[in-house]
DOLOKOL-292104 format. One record per residue (C-alpha): residue in three letters; z, x, y; residue number from 0. Coordinates in steps of 0.25 Angstrom, whole numbers, plus 5000, padded with zeros to 4 digits. Layout:
BEGIN
+---------+------+------+------+-----+
! residuo !    Z !    X !    Y ! num !
+---------+------+------+------+-----+
!     ala !    Z !    X !    Y ! NUM !
...
+---------+------+------+------+-----+
// end
This chain:
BEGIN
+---------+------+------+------+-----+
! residuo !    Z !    X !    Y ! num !
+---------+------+------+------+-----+
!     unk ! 4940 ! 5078 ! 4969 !   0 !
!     unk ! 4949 ! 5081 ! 4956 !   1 !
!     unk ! 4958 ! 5070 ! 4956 !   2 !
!     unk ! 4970 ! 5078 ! 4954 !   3 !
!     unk ! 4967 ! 5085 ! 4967 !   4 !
!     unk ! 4966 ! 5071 ! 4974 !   5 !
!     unk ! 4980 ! 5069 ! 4967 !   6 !
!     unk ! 4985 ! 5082 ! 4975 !   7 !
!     unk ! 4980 ! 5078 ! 4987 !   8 !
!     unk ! 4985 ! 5066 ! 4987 !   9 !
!     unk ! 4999 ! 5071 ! 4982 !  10 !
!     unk ! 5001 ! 5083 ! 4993 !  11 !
!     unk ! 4995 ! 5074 ! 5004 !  12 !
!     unk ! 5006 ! 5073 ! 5015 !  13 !
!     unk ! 5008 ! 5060 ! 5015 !  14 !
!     unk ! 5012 ! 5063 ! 4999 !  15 !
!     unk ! 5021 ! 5075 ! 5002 !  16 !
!     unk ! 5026 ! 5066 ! 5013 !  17 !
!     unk ! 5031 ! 5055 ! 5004 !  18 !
!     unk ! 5036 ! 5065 ! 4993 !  19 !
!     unk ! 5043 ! 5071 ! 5005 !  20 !
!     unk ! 5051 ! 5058 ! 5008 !  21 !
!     unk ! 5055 ! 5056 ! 4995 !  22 !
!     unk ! 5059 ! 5071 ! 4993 !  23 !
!     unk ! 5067 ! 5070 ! 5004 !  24 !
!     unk ! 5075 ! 5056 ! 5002 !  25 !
!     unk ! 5076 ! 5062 ! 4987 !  26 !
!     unk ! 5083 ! 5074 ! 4994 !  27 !
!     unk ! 5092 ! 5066 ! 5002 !  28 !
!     unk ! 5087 ! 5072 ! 5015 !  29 !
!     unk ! 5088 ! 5065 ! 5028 !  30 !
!     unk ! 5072 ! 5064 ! 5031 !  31 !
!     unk ! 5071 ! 5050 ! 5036 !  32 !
!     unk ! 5061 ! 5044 ! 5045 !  33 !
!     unk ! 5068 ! 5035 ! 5055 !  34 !
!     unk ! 5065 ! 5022 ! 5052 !  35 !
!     unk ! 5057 ! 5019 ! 5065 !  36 !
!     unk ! 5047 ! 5030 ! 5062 !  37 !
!     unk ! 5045 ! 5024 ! 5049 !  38 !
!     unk ! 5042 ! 5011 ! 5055 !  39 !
!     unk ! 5034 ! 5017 ! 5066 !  40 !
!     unk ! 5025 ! 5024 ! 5056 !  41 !
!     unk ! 5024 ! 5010 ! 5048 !  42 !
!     unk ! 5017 ! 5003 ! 5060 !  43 !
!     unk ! 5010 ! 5016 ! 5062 !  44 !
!     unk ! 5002 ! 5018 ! 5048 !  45 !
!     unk ! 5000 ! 5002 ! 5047 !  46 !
!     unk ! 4995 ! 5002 ! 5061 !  47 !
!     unk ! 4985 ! 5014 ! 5058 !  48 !
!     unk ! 4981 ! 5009 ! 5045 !  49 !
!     unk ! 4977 ! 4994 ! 5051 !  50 !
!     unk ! 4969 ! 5002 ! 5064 !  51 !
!     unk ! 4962 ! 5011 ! 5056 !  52 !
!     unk ! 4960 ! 4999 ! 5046 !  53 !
!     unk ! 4954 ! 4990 ! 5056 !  54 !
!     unk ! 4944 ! 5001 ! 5062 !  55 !
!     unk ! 4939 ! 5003 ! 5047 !  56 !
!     unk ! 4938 ! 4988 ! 5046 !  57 !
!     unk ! 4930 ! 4986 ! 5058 !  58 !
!     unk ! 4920 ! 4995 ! 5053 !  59 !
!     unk ! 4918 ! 4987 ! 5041 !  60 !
!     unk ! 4910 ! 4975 ! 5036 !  61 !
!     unk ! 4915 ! 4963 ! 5030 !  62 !
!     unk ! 4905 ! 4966 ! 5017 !  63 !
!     unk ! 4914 ! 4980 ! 5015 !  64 !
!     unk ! 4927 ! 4972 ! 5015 !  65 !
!     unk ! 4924 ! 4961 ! 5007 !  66 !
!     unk ! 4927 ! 4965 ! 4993 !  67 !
!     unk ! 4938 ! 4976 ! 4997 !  68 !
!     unk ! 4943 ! 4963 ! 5005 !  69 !
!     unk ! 4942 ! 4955 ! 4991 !  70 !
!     unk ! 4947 ! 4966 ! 4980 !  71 !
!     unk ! 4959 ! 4968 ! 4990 !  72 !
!     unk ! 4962 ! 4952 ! 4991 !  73 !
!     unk ! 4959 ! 4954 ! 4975 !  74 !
!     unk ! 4971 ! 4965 ! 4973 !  75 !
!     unk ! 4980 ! 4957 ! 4983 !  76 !
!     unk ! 4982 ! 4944 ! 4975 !  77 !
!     unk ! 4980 ! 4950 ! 4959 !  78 !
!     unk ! 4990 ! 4963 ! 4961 !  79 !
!     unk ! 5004 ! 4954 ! 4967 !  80 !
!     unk ! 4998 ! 4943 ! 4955 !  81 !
!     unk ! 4996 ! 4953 ! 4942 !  82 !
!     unk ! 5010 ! 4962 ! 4947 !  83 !
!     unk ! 5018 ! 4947 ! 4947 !  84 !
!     unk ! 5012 ! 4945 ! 4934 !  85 !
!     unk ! 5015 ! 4960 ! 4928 !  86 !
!     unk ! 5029 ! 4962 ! 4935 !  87 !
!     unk ! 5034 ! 4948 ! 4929 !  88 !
!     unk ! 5029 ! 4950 ! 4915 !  89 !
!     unk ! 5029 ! 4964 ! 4913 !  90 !
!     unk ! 5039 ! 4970 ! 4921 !  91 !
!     unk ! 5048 ! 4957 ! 4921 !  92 !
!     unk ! 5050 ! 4957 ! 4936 !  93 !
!     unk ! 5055 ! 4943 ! 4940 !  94 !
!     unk ! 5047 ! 4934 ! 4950 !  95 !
!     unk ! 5051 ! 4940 ! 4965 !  96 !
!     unk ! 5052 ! 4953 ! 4961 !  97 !
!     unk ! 5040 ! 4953 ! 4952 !  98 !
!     unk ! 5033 ! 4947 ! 4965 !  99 !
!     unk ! 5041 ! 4956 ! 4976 ! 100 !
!     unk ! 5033 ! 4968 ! 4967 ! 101 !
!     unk ! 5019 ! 4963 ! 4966 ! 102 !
!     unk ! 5020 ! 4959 ! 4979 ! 103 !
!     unk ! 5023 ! 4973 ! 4985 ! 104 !
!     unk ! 5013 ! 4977 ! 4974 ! 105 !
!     unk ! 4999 ! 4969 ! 4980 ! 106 !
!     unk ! 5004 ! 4973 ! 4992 ! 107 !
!     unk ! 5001 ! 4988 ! 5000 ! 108 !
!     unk ! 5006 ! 5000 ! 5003 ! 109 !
!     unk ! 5000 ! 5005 ! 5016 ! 110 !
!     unk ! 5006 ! 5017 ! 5016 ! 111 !
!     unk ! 4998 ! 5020 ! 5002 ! 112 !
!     unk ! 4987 ! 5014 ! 5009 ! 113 !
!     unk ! 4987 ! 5024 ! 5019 ! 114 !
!     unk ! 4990 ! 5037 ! 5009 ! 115 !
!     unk ! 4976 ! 5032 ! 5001 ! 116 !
!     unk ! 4969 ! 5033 ! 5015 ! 117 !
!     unk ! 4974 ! 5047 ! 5017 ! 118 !
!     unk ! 4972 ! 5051 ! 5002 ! 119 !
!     unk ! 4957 ! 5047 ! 5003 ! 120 !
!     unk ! 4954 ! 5053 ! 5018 ! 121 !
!     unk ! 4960 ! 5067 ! 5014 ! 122 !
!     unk ! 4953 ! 5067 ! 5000 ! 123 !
!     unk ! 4939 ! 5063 ! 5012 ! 124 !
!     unk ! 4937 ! 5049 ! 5003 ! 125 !
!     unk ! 4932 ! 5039 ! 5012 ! 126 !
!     unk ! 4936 ! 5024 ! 5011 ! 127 !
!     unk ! 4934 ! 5011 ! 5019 ! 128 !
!     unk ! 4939 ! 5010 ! 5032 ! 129 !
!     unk ! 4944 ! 4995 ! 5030 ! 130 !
!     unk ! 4954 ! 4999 ! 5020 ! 131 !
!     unk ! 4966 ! 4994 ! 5028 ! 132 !
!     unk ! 4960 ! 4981 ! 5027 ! 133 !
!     unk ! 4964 ! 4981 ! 5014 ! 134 !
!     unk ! 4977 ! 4983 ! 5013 ! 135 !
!     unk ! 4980 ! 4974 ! 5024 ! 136 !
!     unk ! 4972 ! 4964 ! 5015 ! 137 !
!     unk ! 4980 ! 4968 ! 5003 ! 138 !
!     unk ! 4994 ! 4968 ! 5010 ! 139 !
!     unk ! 4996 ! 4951 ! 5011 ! 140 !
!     unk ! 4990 ! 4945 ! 4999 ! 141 !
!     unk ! 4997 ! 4954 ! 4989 ! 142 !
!     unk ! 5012 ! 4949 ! 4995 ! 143 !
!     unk ! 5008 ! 4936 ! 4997 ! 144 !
!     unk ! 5002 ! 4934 ! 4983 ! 145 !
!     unk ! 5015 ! 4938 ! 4976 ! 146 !
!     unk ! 5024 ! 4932 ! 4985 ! 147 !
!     unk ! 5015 ! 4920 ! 4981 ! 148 !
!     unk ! 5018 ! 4923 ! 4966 ! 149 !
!     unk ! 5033 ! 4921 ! 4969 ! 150 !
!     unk ! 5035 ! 4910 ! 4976 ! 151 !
!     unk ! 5027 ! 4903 ! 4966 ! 152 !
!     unk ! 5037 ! 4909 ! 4956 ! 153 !
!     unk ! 5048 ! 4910 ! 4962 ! 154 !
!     unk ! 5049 ! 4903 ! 4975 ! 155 !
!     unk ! 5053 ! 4914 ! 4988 ! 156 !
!     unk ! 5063 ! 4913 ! 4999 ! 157 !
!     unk ! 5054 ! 4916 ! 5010 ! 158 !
!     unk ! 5042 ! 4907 ! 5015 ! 159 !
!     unk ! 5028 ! 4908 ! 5014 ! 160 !
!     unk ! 5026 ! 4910 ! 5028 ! 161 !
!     unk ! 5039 ! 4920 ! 5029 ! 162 !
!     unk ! 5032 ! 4929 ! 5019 ! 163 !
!     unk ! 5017 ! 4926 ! 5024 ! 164 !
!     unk ! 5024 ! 4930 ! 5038 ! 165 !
!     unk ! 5032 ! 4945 ! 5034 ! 166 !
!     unk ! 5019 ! 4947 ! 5027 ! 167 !
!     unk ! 5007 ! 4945 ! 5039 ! 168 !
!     unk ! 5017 ! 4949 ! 5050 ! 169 !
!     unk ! 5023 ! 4962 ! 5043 ! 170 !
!     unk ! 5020 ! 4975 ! 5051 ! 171 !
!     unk ! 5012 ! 4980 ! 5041 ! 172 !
!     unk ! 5002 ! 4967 ! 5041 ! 173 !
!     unk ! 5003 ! 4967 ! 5055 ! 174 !
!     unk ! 5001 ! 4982 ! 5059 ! 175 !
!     unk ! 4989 ! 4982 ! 5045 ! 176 !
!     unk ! 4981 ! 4969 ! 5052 ! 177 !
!     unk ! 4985 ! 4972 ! 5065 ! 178 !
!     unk ! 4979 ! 4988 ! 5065 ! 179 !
!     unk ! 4967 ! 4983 ! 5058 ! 180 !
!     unk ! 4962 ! 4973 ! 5069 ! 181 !
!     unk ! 4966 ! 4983 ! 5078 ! 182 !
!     unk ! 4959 ! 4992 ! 5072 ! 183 !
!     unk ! 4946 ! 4984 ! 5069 ! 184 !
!     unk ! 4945 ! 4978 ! 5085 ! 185 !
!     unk ! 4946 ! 4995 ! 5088 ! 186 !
!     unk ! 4937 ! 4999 ! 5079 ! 187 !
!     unk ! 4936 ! 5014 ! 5076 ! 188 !
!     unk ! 4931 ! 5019 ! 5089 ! 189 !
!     unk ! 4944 ! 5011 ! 5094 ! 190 !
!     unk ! 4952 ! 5018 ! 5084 ! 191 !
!     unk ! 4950 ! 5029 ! 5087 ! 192 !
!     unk ! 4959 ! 5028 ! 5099 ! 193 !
!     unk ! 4970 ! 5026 ! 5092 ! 194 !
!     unk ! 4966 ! 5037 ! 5082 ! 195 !
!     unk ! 4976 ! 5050 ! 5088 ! 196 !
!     unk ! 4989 ! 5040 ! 5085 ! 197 !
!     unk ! 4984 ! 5030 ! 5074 ! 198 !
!     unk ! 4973 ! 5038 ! 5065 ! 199 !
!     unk ! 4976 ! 5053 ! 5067 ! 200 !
!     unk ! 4992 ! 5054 ! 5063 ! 201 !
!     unk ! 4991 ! 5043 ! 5054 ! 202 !
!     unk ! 4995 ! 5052 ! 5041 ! 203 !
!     unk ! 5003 ! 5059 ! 5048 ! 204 !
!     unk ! 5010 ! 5048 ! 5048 ! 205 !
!     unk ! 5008 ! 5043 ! 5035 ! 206 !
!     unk ! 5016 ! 5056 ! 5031 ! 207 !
!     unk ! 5028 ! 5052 ! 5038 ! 208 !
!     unk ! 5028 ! 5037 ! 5033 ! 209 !
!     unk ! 5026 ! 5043 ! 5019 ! 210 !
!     unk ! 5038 ! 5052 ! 5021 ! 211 !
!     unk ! 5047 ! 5041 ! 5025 ! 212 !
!     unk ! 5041 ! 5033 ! 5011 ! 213 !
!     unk ! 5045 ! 5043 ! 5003 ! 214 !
!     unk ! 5060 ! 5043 ! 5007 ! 215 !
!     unk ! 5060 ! 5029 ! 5005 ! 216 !
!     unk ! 5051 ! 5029 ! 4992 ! 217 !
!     unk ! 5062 ! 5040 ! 4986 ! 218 !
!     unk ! 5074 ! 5030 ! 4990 ! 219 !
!     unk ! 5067 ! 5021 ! 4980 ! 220 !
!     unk ! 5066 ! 5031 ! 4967 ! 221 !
!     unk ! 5080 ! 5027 ! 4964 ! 222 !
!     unk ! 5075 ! 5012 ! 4962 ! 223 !
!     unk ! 5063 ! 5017 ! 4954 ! 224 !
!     unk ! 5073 ! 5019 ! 4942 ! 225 !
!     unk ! 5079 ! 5005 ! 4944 ! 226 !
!     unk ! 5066 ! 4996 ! 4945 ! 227 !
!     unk ! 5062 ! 5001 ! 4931 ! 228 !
!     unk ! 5051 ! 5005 ! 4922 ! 229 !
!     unk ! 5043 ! 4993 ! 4924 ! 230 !
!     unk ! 5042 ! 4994 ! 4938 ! 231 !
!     unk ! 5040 ! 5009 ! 4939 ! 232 !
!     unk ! 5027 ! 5008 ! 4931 ! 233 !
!     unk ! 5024 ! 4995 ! 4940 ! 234 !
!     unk ! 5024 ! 5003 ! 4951 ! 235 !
!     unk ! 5015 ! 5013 ! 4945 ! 236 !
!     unk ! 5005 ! 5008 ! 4937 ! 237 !
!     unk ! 5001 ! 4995 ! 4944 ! 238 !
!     unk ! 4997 ! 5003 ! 4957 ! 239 !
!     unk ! 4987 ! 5011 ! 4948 ! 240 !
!     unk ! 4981 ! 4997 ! 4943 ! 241 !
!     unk ! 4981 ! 4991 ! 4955 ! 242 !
!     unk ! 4976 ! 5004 ! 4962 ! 243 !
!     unk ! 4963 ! 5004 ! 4951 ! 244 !
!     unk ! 4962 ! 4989 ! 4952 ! 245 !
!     unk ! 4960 ! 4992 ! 4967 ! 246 !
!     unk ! 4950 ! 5005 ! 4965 ! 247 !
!     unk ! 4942 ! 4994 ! 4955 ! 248 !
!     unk ! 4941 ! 4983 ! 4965 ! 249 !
!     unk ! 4938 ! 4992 ! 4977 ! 250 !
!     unk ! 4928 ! 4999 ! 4971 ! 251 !
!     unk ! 4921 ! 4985 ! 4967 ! 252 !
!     unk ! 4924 ! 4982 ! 4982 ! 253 !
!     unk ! 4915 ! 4993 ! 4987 ! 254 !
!     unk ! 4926 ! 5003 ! 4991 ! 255 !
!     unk ! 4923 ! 5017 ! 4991 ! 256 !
!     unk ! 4933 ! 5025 ! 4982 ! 257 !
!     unk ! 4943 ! 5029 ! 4994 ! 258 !
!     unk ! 4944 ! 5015 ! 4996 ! 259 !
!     unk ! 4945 ! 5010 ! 4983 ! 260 !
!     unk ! 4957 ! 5021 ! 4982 ! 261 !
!     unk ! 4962 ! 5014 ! 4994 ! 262 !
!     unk ! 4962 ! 4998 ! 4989 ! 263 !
!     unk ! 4967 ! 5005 ! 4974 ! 264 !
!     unk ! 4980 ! 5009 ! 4984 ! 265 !
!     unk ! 4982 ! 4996 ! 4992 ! 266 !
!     unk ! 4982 ! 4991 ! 4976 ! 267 !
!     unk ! 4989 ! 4999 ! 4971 ! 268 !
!     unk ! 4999 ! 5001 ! 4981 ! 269 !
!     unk ! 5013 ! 4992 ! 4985 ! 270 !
!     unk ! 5018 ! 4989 ! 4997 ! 271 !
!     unk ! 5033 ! 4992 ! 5003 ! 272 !
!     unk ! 5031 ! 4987 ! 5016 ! 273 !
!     unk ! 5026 ! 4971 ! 5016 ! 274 !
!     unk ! 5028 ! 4969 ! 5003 ! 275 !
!     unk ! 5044 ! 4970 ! 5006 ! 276 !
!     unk ! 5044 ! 4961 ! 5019 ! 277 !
!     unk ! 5038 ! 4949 ! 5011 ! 278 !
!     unk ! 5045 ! 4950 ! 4999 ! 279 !
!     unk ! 5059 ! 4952 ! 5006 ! 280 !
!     unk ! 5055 ! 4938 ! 5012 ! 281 !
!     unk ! 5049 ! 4932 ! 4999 ! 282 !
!     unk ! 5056 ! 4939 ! 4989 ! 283 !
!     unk ! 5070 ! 4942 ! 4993 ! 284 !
!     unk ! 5075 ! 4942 ! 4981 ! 285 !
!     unk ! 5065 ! 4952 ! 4974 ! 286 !
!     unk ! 5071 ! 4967 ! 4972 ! 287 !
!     unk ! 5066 ! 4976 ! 4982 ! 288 !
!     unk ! 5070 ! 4987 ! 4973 ! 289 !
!     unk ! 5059 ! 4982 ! 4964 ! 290 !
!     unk ! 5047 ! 4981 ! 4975 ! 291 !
!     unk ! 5051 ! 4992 ! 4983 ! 292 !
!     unk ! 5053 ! 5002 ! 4972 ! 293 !
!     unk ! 5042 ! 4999 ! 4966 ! 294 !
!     unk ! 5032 ! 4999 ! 4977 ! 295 !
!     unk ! 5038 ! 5011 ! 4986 ! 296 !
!     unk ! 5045 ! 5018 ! 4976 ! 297 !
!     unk ! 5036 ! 5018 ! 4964 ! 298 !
!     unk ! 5021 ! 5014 ! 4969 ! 299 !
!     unk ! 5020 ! 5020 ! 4982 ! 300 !
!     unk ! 5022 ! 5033 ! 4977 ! 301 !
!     unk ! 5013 ! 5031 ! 4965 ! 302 !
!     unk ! 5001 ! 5027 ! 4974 ! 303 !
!     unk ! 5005 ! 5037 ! 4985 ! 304 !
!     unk ! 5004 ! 5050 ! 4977 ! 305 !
!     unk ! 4997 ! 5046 ! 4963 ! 306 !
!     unk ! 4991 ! 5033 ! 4966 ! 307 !
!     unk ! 4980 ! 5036 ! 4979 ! 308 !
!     unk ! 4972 ! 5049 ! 4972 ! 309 !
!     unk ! 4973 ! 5041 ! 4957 ! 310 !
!     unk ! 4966 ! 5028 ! 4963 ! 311 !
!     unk ! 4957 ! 5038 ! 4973 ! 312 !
!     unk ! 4953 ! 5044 ! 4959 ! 313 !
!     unk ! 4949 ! 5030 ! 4951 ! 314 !
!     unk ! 4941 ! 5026 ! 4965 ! 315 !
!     unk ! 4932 ! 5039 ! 4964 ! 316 !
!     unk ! 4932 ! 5038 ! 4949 ! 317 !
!     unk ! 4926 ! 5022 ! 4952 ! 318 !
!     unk ! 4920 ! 5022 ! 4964 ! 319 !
!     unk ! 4917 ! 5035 ! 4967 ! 320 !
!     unk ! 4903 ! 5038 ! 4960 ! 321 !
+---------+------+------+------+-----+
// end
């Protein structure tokens, strides 16, 4: 397929439109809000889904098939928090919490992207791996741990090791991840399928509303965009796309397809702004959440969401794909 059509597919998706919506209408100063409880509702929801769905994948898998994703997704975890410390000190002259507070949000994941690259791939009919979800759980813990690591050695923090170790394995999205993924695998798929009308079949449905709500809160962020600074904007930017590569490289070497190389490029190149935050506000109080929250939802987010999926899709096929 041309890969400017896979762009506009990708860009008038719903779950695009959705999210350009939301920011539209927050721009606009209109009233459309979702109450707060939906919100929340539908984060368990997708997290649940994505663990369930996850864990029947994984039970239909061998241990020889997860190995090396397993070791390329450990590989990504420690080396992206360590070299985006390094470039955000000497480069972008970030001191030492806020410089960690960022390349920890940075190795971590964005589910939400996660789930927009499973979409992008079953409309476009390119199959990928059904342990997938694995990754990105696998993916979530280290990355935080590493460059909260990196600070206390610099730096010293305020919260413990076991207060961080603690928000970090007992937040709801570890918990709903792991916890969907064992109930999922003990299920199977035929299991699954009992839970398919409610958890499979309106699943982007629901996608589309989360991604409404996203894009109200991403538009409340532009205004900090133009405070953060140039550095940071082409931070949030440009290190996704390597990262996102890096991933397409390592998966393809891992045995991924292409649709699942596309998808570890985007647990790589994407950054969290949902567990990252819980542990940095423990370990970090005094980074600026102005810095790691723009960056990550208001800059990277976006970027993956409607140019970043197709563009690392592209490079897989363009690898792999022969």
């Amino acid at each position: 397929m041309d890969p400017l059509e896979l762009v506009r597919i990708n860009l008038f998706s719903p779950m695009v439109t959705a999210f350009v919506l939301g920011i539209v209408a927050r721009l606009i100063k209109s009233d459309l809000n979702l109450p707060e409880s939906l919100y929340a509702s539908l984060t368990i929801y997708l997290l649940l889904a994505i663990g369930l769905k996850g864990g029947a994948g994984l039970a239909q898998s061998s241990f020889g098939e997860l190995a090396l994703p397993l070791l390329a997704t450990l590989l990504l975890g420690v080396g992206i928090p360590i070299w985006s410390y390094v470039i955000l000190r000497r480069l972008g002259k970030f001191d030492i919490a806020n410089a960690a507070a960022i390349a920890a949000h940075y190795g971590s994941v964005s589910a939400v992207t996660f789930t927009a690259s499973q979409t992008f791939l079953n409309t476009i009919g390119e199959p990928f791996e059904g342990f997938m979800p694995t990754l990105l759980t696998v993916l979530e813990v280290p990355a935080i741990a590493v460059a909260l690591v990196i600070a206390r050695m610099q730096l010293g923090s305020s919260g413990s090791v076991a207060e961080v170790a603690h928000e970090v394995l007992t937040g709801k999205g570890i918990v709903l991840l792991v916890g969907g993924m064992v109930m999922g695998y003990l299920a199977g798929a035929e299991g699954i399928q009992l839970v398919a009308p409610f958890f499979i079949d309106p699943f982007q449905g629901a996608l589309t509303l989360f991604l409404l709500e996203l894009g109200i809160v991403t538009a409340g962020q532009l205004r900090s965009i133009i405070t953060v600074g140039p550095f940071l904007i082409g931070f949030g930017i440009v290190m996704p796309v390597l990262h996102g590569l890096l991933g397409v490289v390592l998966g393809g070497f891992a045995g991924l397809s292409p649709g699942g190389c596309t998808i570890l490029a985007v647990l790589a190149a994407s950054a969290s702004y949902i567990a990252a935050p819980a542990a940095v506000r423990i370990a970090l109080p005094q980074a600026n959440p102005g810095y790691y929250l723009t960056a990550s939802l208001g800059i990277t987010f976006p970027f993956n969401l409607v140019f970043g999926i197709p563009l690392y899709y592209n490079v897989a096929l363009w690898l792999w794909g022969g």
